[in-house]
C-alpha positions in Angstrom: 73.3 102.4 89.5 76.3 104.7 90.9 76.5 105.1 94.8 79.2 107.1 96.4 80.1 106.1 99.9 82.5 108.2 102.0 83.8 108.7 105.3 86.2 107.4 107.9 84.4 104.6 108.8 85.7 101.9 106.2 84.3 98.9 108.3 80.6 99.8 107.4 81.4 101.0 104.2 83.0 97.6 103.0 79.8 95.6 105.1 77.3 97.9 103.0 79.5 97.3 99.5 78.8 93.6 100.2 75.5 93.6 100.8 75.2 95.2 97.4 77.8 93.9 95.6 78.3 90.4 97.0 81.5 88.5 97.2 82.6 88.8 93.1 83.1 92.3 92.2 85.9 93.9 89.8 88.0 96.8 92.0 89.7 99.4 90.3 91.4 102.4 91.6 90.5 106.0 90.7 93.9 108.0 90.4 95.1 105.5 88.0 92.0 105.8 85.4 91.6 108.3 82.8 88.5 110.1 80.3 89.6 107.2 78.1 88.7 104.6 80.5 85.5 105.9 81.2 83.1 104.6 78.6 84.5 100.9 79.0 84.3 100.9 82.6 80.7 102.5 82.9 79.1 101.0 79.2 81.0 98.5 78.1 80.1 94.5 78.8 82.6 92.1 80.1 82.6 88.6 78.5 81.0 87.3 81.4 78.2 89.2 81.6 76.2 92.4 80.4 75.7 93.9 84.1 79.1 94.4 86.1 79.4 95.1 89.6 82.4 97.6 90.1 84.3 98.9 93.0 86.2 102.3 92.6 88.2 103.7 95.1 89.6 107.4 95.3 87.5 108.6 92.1 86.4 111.8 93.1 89.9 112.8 93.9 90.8 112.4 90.1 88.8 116.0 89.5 89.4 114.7 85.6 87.3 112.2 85.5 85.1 112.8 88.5 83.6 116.0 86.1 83.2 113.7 83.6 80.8 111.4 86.1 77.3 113.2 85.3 77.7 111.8 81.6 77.6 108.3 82.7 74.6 108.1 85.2 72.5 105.8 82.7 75.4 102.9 83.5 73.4 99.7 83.8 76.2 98.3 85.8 76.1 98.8 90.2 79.2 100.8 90.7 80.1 102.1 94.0 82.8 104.8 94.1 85.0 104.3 97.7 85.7 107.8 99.1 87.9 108.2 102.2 87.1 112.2 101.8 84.2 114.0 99.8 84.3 117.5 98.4 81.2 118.8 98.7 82.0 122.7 97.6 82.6 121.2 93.6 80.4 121.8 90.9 79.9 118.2 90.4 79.0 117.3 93.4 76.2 120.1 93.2 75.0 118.5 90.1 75.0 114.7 91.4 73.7 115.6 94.7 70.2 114.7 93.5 71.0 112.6 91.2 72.8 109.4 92.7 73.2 108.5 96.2 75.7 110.3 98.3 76.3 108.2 102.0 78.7 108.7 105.0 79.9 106.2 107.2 81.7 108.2 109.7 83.8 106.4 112.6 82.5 107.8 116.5 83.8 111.0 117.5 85.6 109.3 120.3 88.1 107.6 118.0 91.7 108.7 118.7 93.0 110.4 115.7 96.0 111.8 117.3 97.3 107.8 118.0 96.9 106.8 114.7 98.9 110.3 113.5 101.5 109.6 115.9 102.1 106.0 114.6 101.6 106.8 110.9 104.2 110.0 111.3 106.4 107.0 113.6 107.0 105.1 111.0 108.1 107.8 108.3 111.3 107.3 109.9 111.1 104.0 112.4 108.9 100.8 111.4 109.3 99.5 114.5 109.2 101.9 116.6 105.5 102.6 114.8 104.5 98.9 115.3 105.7 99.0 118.9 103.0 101.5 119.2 100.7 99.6 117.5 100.8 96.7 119.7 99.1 99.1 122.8 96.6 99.7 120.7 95.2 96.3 118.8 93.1 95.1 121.1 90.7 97.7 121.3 90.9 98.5 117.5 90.0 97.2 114.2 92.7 96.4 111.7 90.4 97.2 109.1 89.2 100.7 110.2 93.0 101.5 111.1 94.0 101.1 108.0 91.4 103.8 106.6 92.7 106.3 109.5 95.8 105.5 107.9 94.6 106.2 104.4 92.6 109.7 105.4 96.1 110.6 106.9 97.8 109.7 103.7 95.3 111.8 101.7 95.7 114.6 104.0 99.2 114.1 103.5 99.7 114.2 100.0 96.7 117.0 99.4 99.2 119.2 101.5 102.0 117.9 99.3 101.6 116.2 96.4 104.9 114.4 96.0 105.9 110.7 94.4 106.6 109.9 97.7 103.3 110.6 99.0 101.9 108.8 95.7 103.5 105.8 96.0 101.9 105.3 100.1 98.7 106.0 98.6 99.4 103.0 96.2 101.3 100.9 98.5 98.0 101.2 101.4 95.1 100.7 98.5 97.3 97.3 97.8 97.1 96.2 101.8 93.2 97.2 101.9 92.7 95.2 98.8 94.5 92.3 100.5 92.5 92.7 103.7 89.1 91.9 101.6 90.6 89.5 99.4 93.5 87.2 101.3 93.3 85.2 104.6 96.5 87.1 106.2 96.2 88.3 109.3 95.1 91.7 108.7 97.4 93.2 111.6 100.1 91.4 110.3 99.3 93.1 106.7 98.9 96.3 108.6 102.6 95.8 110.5 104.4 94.7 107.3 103.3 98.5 105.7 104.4 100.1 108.5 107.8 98.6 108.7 107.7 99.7 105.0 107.2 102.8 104.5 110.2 104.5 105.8 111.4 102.6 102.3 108.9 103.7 99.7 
């Protein structure tokens, strides 16, 4: 089973991933794997047990392996590929349109871009500044679905320019959502901490 989920809204995305996947799933991260990876991650067996479930986020942006995708569909592992944005003008996607399931969980069109810009573009240069601005906006947001705002804004970012720089807060953000899901930290104070960081990275 594959199933690509996409859109804004992470919140929903992460509830439906559970549903399916449970609580015990491996996560990997798509820019880092290669064609080489792809035949132990989608046929092989791990010692514990013949059918995997599998989390991958950003895989459709690695255009390397994400044309290599239609070659795998008879995995008899549940993988779910994470996308924050979906290309739907490729040739793959054409192919695997009819193939596998393709979902969107998209946030309501009264959601505030324009904040989240301003704070993520805040704390380029001033961490605190950009976590003074968060503060008038946590109680009537989600910690979780700011952080994907934050991550389609990262993309964005680094599609336009496609620097180290922009790399490594691509990276450093897939680390904090992973430590959302899997840590007991309060996920504003996970959400602060990158913030204050990134003028650094």
């Amino acid at each position: 089973m594959i199933k690509v989920f996409y859109g804004d809204d992470r919140v929903k995305a992460k509830q439906e991933i559970k549903r399916l996947l449970g609580d015990d799933y491996e996560v990997l991260d798509g820019p880092e794997i290669t064609t080489n990876d792809l035949p132990p991650i989608f046929l092989g067996a791990s010692l514990f047990a013949e059918k995997r479930r599998i989390l991958i986020r950003d895989f459709t942006a690695n255009k390397s392996v994400y044309d290599e995708l239609p070659k795998y569909l008879d995995t008899p592992h549940e993988i779910i590929l994470l996308e924050t944005k979906l290309d739907k003008r490729t040739t793959t996607f054409k192919e695997l349109k009819d193939k596998i399931e393709f979902r969107e969980f998209k946030l309501p069109e009264n959601t505030d871009f324009r904040i989240v810009f301003d704070i993520y573009k805040t704390a380029k240069y001033d961490g605190k500044k950009a976590v003074q601005l968060l503060e008038n906006i946590k109680p009537s947001e989600d910690p979780i679905k700011f952080t994907g705002l934050l991550v389609s804004q990262a993309i964005k970012d680094f599609t336009a320019n496609p620097t180290g720089q922009q790399k490594k807060l691509l990276k450093e953000l897939a680390r904090v959502d992973l430590e959302m899901k899997s840590s007991k930290v309060d996920p504003w104070l996970l959400v602060e901490s990158f913030l204050l960081r990134m003028k650094t990275l």
